[in-house]
Every structure is written in C-alpha cells, then in structure tokens.
ZAFI-293225 format. One record per atom (N, C-alpha, C, O): residue in three letters; x, y negated, z negated. Coordinates in steps of 0.001 Angstrom, whole numbers, padded with zeros to 6 digits, always signed. Layout:
ALAXYZ/...
This chain:
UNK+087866+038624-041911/UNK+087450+037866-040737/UNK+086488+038682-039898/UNK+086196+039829-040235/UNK+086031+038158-038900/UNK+084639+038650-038366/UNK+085225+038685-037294/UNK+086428+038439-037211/UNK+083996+039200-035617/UNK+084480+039269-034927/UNK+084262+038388-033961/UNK+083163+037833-033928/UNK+085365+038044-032873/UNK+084738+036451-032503/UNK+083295+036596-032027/UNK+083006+035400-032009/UNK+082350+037132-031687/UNK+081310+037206-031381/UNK+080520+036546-032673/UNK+079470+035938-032468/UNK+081004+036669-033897/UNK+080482+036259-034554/UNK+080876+034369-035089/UNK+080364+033600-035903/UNK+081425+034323-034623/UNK+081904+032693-034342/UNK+080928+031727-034336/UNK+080383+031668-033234/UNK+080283+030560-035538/UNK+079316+029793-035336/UNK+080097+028469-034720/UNK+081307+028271-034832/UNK+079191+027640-034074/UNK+080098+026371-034034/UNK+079239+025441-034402/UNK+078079+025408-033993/UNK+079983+024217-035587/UNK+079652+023656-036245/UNK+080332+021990-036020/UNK+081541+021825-036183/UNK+079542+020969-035686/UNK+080344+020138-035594/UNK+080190+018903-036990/UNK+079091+018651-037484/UNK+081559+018206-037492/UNK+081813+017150-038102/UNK+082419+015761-037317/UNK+083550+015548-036881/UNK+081222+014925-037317/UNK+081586+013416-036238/UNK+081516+012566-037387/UNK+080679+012580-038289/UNK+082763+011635-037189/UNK+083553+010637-037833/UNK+082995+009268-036990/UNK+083140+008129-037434/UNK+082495+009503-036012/UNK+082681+008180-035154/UNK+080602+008116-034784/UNK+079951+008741-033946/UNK+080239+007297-035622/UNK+078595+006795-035065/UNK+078412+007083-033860/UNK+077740+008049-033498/UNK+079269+005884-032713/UNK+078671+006274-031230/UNK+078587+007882-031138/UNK+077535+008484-030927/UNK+080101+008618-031365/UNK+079826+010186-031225/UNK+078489+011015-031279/UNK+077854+011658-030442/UNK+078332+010731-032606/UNK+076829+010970-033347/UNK+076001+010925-032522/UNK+075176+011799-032254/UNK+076167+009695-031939/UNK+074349+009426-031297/UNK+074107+009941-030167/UNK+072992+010167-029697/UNK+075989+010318-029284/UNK+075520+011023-028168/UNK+075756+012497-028080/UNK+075852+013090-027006/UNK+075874+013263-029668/UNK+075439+014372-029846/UNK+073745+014648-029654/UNK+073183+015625-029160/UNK+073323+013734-030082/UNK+071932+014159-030482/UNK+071390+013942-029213/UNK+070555+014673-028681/UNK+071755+013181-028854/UNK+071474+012757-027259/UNK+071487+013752-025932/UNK+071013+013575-024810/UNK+072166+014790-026461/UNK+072814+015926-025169/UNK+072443+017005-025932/UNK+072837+018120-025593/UNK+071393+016795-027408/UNK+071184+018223-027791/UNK+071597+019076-028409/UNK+071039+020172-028468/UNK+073167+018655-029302/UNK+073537+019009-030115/UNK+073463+018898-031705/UNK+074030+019574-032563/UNK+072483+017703-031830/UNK+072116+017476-032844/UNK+071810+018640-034465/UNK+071845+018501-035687/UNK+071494+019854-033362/UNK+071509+020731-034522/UNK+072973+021363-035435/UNK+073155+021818-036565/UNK+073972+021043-034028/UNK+075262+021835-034557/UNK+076231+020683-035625/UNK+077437+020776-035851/UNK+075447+019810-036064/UNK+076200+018726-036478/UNK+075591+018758-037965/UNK+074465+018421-038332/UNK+076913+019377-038884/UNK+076904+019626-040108/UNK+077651+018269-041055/UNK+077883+018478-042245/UNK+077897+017297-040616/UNK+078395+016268-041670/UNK+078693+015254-039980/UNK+078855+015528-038790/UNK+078616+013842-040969/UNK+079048+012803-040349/UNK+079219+011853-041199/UNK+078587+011856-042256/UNK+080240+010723-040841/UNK+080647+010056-041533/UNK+079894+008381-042109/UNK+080487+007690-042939/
C-alpha cells in the first residue's frame, strides 16, 4: 500500500442524472465508468 498522499480519486456513477452533474461541477475527468 502507498501512502495516503498518494490516494487517486476515481469516481463510478450508476445513476445518468449523477453523471451529468459530475461533468457539470467539473468532475468529469475523475469519472472512470458509468452505467
């Protein structure tokens, strides 16, 4: 294991609306799968 500094965060959205207001607020990059 690493150290938390090294901690990526990665998100998986199940839910469309979610989705759209990731991308919406700019998170669009941290969003590794959707459903």
């Amino acid at each position: 294991m690493g150290a938390q500094g090294d901690i990526s965060k990665r998100i998986v959205s199940i839910v469309p609306a979610v989705t759209e207001m990731l991308f919406e607020i700019g998170a669009g990059e941290q969003v590794v799968g959707i459903s």
